[in-house]
C-alpha positions in Angstrom: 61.8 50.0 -45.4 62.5 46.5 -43.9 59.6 43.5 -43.8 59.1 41.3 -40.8 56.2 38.9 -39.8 55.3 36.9 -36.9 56.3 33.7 -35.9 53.2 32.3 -34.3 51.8 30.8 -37.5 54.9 28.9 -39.1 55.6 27.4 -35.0 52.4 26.1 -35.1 53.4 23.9 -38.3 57.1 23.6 -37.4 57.9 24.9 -34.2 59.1 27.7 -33.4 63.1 27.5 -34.3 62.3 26.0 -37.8 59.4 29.1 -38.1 62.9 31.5 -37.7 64.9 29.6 -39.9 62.4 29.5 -42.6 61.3 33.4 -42.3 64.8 34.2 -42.7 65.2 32.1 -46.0 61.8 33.2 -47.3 63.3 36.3 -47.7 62.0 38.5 -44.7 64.4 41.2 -42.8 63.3 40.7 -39.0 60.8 38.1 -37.1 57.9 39.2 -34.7 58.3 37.0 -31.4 54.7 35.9 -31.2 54.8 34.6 -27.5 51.3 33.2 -26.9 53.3 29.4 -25.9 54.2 31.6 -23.1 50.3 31.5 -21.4 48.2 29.2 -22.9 44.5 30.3 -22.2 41.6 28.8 -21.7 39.0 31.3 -23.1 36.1 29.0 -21.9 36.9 28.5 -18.3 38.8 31.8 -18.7 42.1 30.8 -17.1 45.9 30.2 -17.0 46.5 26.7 -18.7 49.9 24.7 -18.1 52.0 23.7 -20.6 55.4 22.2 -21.6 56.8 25.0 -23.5 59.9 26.8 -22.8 58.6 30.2 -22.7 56.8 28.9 -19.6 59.6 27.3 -18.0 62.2 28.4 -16.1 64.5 28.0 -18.9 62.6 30.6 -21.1 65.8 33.0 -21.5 68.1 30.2 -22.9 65.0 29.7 -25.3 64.7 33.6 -26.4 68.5 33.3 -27.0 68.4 30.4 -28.7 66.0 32.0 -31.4 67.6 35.3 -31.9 70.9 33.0 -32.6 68.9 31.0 -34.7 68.0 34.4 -36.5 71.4 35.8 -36.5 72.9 32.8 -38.5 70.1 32.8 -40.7 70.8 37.3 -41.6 67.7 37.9 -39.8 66.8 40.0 -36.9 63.9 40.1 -34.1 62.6 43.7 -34.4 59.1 43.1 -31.6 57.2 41.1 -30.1 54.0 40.0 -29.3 53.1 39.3 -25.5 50.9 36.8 -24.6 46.8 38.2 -24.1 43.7 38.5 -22.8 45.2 41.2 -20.7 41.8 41.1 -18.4 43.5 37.4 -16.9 45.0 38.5 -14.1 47.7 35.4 -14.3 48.7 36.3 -17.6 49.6 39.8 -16.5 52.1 38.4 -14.7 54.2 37.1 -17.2 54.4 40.8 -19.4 57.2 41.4 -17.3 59.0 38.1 -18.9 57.7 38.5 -22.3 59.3 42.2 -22.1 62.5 40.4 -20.6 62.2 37.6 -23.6 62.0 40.3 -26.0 65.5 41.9 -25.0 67.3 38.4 -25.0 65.8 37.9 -28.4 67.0 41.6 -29.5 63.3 43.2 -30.1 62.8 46.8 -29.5 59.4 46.9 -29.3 57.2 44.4 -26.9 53.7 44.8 -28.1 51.0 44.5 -24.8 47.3 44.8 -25.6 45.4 46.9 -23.6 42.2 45.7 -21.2 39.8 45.7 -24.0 37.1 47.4 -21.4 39.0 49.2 -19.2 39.4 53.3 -19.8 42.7 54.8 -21.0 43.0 56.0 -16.9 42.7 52.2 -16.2 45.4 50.7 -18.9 47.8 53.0 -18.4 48.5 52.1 -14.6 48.7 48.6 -15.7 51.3 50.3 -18.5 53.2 52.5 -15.9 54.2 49.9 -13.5 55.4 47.8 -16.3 57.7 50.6 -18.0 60.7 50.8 -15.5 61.6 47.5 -16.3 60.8 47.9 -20.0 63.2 50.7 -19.8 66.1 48.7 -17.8 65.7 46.1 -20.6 66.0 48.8 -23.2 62.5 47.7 -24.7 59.9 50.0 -25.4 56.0 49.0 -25.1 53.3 49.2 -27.5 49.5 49.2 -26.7 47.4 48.4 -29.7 43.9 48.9 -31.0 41.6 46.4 -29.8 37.6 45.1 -30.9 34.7 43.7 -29.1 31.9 42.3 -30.7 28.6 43.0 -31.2 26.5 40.0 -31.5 23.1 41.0 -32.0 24.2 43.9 -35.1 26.8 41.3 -35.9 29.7 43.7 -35.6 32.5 44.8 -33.9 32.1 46.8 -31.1 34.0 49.7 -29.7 37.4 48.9 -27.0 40.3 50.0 -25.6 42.2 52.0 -28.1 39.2 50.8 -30.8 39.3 54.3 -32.3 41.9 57.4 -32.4 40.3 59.5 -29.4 40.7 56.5 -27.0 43.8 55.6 -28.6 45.5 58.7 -28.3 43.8 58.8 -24.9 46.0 55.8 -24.1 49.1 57.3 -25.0 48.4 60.7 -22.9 47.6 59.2 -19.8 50.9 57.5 -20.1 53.1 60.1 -22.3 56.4 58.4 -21.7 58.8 58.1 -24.7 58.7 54.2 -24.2 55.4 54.1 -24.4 54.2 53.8 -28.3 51.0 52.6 -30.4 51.1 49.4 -32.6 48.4 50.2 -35.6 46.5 46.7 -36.2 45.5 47.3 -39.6 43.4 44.9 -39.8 41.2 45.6 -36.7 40.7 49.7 -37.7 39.4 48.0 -40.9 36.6 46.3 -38.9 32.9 47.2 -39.3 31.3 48.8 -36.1 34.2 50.7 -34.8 33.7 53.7 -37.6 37.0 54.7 -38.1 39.4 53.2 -40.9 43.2 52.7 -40.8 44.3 56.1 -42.6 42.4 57.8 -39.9 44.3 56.3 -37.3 47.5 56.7 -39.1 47.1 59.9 -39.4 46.2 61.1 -36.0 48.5 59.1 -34.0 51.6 60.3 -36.3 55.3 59.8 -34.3 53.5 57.7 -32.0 53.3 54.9 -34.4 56.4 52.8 -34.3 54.5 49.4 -35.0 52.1 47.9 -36.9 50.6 44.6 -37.7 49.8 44.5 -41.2 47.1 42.0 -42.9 43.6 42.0 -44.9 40.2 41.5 -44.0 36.5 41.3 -45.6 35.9 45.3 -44.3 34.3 43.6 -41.3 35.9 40.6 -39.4 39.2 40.3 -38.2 39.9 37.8 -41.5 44.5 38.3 -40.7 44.7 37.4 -44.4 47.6 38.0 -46.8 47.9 41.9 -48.2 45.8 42.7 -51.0 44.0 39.6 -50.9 40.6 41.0 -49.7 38.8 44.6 -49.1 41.5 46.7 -47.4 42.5 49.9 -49.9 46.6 49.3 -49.0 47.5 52.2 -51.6 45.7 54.7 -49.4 47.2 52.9 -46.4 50.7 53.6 -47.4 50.4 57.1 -48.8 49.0 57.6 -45.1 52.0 55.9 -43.3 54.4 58.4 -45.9 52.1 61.2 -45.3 53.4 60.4 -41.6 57.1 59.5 -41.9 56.6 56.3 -40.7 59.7 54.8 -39.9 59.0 51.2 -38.4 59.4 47.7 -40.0 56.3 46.9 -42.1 55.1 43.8 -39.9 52.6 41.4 -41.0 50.2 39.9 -38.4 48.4 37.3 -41.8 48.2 34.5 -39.3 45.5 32.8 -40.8 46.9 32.6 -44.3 48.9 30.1 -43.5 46.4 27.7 -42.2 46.1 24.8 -44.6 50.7 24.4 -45.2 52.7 21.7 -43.7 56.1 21.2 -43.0 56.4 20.3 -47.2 55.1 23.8 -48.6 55.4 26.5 -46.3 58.1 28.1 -47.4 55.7 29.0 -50.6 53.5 30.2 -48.1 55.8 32.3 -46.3 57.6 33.8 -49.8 53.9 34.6 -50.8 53.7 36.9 -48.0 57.2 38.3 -48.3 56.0 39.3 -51.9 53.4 41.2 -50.6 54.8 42.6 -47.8 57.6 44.2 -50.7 54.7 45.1 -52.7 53.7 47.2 -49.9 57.2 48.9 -49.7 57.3 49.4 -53.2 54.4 51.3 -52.3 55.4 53.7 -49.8 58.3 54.6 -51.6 56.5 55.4 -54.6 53.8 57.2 -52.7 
């Protein structure tokens, strides 16, 4: 089994080609191209923000290339992506056709695209199907992925699109195409209010899961902490992605742990998660 993580969390305290460089020496196999840069949202005002960064320039090609390069030298590989999100904005919907592009320059296989949290699986997957011709021209498969609402008065998460593994797999019907695939958040099938738990989902998408964003949480918010650092039971976790034949990269999505590094210490930071991302192979293959 090979580790990854995404890169969104080390850009923000070194930018994005130092982020690479630094996954690579930490000790990781792959990097997940976290392209939020690419739309930068205003979740207030609920719109498309401008900005100065590559992925939203004309020049965002030469920049995907530049960081799989940057990879490359460094032994490291790009095996997904993350497009940008909420799916609901219209404006950013128009850029999933460049984040799947971005994701082939960059050599991903995978280009992870949330689903409209309130939308049915009907909805989503017409959104899905007019995006997977040119996923499949760019050799790049797409993932949906299991999203949360919230609940404010029981303080809770609240059921969405792909929330649970009846709407989920409804998801993936309504598509059924071979490029079409789920990305398990661990994290958010951990979350109080949406009754289910991540064996569950594991184990009744099966095949279909070729992705996964892997970090901890408190059993009820989505927390995107280190492995093993809070209330998810990993061990049954693993046995359940065995149980499966999971054959994926074991990608962590612990975005928050590294709030708090600079430029100085993160490489602790990132070898911290590299150890428990290993710890979590270790796992699976003695499950």
């Amino acid at each position: 089994m090979l580790i990854s993580t995404e890169i969104g969390s080390a850009s923000k305290i070194v930018g994005d080609e130092r982020a690479v460089e630094l996954i690579a020496k930490a000790g990781f196999d792959a990097w997940d191209f976290s392209m939020f840069e690419m739309c930068r949202y205003d979740w207030g005002n609920q719109c498309l923000l401008e900005n100065n960064h590559p992925l939203f320039g004309n020049d965002y090609l030469t920049f995907a290339r530049k960081l799989k390069q940057i990879g490359l030298d460094n032994g490291i590989v790009c095996n997904q992506s993350h497009a940008p999100f909420p799916t609901s904005c219209a404006a950013i919907r128009s850029y999933y056709k460049r984040a799947i592009e971005c994701t082939a320059e960059a050599g991903g296989k995978i280009c992870i695209i949330h689903p409209d949290n309130n939308k049915c699986a009907e909805e989503n997957a017409q959104m899905y199907l007019d995006l997977l011709p040119f996923a499949k021209g760019c050799g790049v498969k797409i993932a949906t992925e299991n999203m949360w609402n919230w609940n404010d008065e029981k303080d809770e998460a609240a059921p969405a699109a792909c929330s649970d593994p009846a709407s989920f797999n409804a998801h993936l019907d309504a598509v059924d195409d071979d490029f079409f695939v789920a990305c398990l958040d661990i994290g958010h099938a951990e979350m109080r209010g949406l009754g289910t738990t991540a064996v569950e989902m594991i184990k009744a998408l099966g095949p279909r899961l070729q992705a996964l964003h892997i970090h901890d949480n408190d059993l009820w918010h989505d927390s995107h902490q280190i492995p093993m650092s809070m209330g998810i039971d990993f061990e049954a976790v693993v046995k359940a992605l065995k149980e499966i034949n999971y054959k994926g990269y074991f990608t962590l999505e612990s975005d928050r742990y590294l709030n708090g590094y600079t430029p100085e210490n993160i490489l602790d930071g990132l070898k911290n998660l590299v150890d428990a991302d290993k710890k979590l192979v270790l796992m699976f293959k003695n499950a």
